[in-house]
N, C-alpha and C positions, 0 to 999 in steps of 0.2 A: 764305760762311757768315755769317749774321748773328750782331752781337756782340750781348752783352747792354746795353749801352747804348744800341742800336738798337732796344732793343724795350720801354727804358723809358720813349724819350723820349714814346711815344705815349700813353701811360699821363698821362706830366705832365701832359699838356694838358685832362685831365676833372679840372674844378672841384669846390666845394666845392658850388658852386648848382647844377652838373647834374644832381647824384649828389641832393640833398634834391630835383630836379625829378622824377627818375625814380622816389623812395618815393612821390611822393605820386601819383604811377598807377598805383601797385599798390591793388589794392579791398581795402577793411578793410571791415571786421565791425563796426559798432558797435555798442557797448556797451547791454544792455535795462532800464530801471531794474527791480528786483525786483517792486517795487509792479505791477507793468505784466502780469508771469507769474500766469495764471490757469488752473485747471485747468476743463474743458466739465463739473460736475456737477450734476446737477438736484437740488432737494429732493423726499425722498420723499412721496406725498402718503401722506396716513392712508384704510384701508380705508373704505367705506362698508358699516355694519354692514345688514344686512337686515332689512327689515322683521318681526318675528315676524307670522306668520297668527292671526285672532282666530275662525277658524271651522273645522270639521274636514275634511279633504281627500277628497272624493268619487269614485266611481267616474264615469266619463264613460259613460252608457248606451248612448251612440250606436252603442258600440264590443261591446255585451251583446245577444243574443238573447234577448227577453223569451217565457215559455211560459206558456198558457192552464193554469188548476188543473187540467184534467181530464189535460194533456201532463205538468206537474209531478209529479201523483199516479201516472201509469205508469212515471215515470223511477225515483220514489223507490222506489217498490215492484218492480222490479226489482233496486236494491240491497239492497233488505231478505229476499230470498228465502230460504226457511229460517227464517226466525224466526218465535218468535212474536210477532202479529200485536198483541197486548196489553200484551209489553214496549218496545215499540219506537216513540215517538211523531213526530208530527209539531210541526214549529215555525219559527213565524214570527218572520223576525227584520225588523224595520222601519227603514232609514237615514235619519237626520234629517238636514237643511242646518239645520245652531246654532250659536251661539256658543261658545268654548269655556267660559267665563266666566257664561253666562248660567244662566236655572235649572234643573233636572231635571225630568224625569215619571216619576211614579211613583201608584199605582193600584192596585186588585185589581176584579178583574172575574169576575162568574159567567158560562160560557158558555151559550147555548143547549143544546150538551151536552159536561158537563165533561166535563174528562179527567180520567180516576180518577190518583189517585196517592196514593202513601201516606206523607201527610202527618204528621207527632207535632207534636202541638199538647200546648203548656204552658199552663197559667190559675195564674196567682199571686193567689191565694185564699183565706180560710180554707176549714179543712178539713174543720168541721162546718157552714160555713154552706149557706147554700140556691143561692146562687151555682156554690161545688162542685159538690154535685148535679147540679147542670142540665148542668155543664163533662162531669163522667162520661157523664154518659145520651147527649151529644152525642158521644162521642166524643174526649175530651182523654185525649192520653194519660197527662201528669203533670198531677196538681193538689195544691194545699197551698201553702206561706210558707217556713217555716224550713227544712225539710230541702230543697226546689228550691234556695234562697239556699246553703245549703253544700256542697252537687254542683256549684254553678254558680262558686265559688270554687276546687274544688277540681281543677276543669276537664274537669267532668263534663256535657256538655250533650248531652242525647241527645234532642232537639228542634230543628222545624225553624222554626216560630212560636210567639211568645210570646203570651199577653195575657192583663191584669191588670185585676182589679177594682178600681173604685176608692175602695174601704176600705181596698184593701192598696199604695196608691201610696204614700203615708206610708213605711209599712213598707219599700216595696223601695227608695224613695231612699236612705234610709237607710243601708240593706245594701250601698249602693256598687256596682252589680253594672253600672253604668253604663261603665265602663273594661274589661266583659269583655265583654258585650255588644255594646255600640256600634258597635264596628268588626266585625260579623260583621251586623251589621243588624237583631239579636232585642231589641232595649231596647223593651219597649214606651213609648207616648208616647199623648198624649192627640192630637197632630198630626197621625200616623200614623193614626189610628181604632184603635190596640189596648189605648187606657186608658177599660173600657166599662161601664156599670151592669148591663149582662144580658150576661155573660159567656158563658151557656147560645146566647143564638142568636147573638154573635158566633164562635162555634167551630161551628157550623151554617153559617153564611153561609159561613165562609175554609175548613170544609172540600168544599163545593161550588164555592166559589170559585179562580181563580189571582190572583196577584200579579204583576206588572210594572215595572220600572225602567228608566230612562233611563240605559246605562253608558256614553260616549265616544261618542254621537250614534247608539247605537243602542241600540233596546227590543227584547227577545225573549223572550218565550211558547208553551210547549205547546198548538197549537190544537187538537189531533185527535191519535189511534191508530191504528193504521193499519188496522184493524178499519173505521173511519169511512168511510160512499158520501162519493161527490163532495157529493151536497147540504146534508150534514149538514157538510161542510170549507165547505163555501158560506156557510152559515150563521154557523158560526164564525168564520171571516176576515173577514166584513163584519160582525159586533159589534164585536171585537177595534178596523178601522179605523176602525169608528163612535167607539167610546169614545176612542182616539188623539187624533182630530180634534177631540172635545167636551174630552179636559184641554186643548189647544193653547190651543182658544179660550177657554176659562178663565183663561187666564193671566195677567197680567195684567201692563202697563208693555210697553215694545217688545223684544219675546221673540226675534222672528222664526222661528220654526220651521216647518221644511214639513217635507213627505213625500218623500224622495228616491226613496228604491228600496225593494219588497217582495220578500222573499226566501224560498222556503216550503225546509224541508230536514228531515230526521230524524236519529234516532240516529245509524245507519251510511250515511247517504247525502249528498252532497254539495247545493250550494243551488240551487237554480232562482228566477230574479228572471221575477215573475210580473205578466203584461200585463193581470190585471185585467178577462179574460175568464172566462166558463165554460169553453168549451167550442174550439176550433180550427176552423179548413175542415176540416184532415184528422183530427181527433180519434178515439178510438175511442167509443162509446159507453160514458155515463156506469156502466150497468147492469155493464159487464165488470169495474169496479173495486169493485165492491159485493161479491163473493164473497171463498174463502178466497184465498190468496195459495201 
């Protein structure tokens, strides 16, 4: 049996140099300096804002069946069935490629044959002059100064167009009526054509006539009743696109506006973008859309 001094002597004999020879083959870790610890983060970059559009967003036609008026006029008058033929109009709504920024059209145009509507027309007037007179005989439904001026304050406007002589422009500046007006589009203005020395055949003309404006790139007008043949819608769609074409060109500084898309539609019927034909291959004859409905 071995003693215990037998088993220390082997012990004695590892040094002090062995023992620090055998720490230093053990693998150490060395130490990282702080500065050195980095965390992989990227900087955020900043959105890129998008450009705002300076023109108004159009339909792609390529993707629309375009129909000849005489296909248009069967469609619509099928939705119209049952009514009558007098209350129910037709209208053209016109898509402009424009700026948004850029100017408006706006207009009044007589057609070849109006479309009746029942118009109240104002004449801001005296009320013995001779100007009156003529406003009555034509058809105005209110005429006079002071008492129009305090219906019109009082927010009583039971008219659809204004126009003022101009004797009584003075007057109605005055009256302030510019802030109840304005934003409904009845101020008259000399710029507008409704501040006129013959008040009698301006209320003549604008009751034979329509009016037009250019709202968010597009214009729209009653061209026809549905009473109207195909020729007489004929007639009327190409004044209507004539005149279009002549304010364009009038315009003047770099406008840019075209004609995108023609739309015809009615009261209760939905819109047909029209190819600017009469008539189709397969058409019906023009003569079937002439009678009652």
């Amino acid at each position: 049996m071995a003693t215990p001094r037998s088993l220390i002597a082997p012990l004695s004999r590892l040094t002090t140099s062995s023992i620090a020879a055998s720490r230093h083959q053990a693998p150490t870790l060395a130490s990282i300096p702080y500065q050195s610890i980095r965390c992989a983060t990227t900087k955020a970059q900043p959105k890129k804002k998008k450009k705002a559009r300076n023109t108004f967003i159009q339909y792609d036609l390529k993707k629309t069946e375009p129909f000849s008026l005489v296909d248009a006029m069967q469609y619509i008058r099928a939705f119209e069935v049952g009514r009558n033929p007098s209350s129910s109009k037709y209208e053209l709504a016109i898509r402009l490629r424009t700026l948004k920024n850029g100017p408006s059209l706006r207009n009044r145009l007589r057609l070849p044959h109006p479309v009746k509507t029942d118009l109240r027309i104002c004449v801001i007037a005296a009320p013995d002059s001779k100007g009156a007179a003529e406003a009555r005989s034509q058809g105005a439904a209110l005429v006079g100064e002071d008492d129009i001026f305090n219906q019109i304050k009082e927010g009583i406007i039971e008219f659809d167009r204004c126009i003022c002589h101009v004797d009584s422009l003075q007057k109605m500046n005055k009256a302030g009526l510019g802030r109840i007006l304005g934003p409904k589009g009845l101020m008259p203005s000399t710029k507008a054509g409704t501040v006129v020395p013959n008040v009698g055949a301006a209320v003549r003309a604008m009751v034979g006539a329509s009016e037009y404006r250019e709202r968010l790139a597009v214009i729209r007008m009653a061209v026809g009743q549905l009473g109207f043949t195909p020729e007489e819608m004929q007639r009327n769609v190409k004044a209507f696109m004539d005149a279009i074409k002549k304010d364009i060109s009038q315009m003047k500084g770099p406008v840019g506006k075209e004609i995108h898309e023609v739309v015809l539609s009615s009261t209760n019927a939905p819109g047909f973008t029209l190819s600017g034909d009469f008539r189709g291959a397969n058409s019906i004859a023009a003569k079937e859309l002439s009678g009652p409905m």
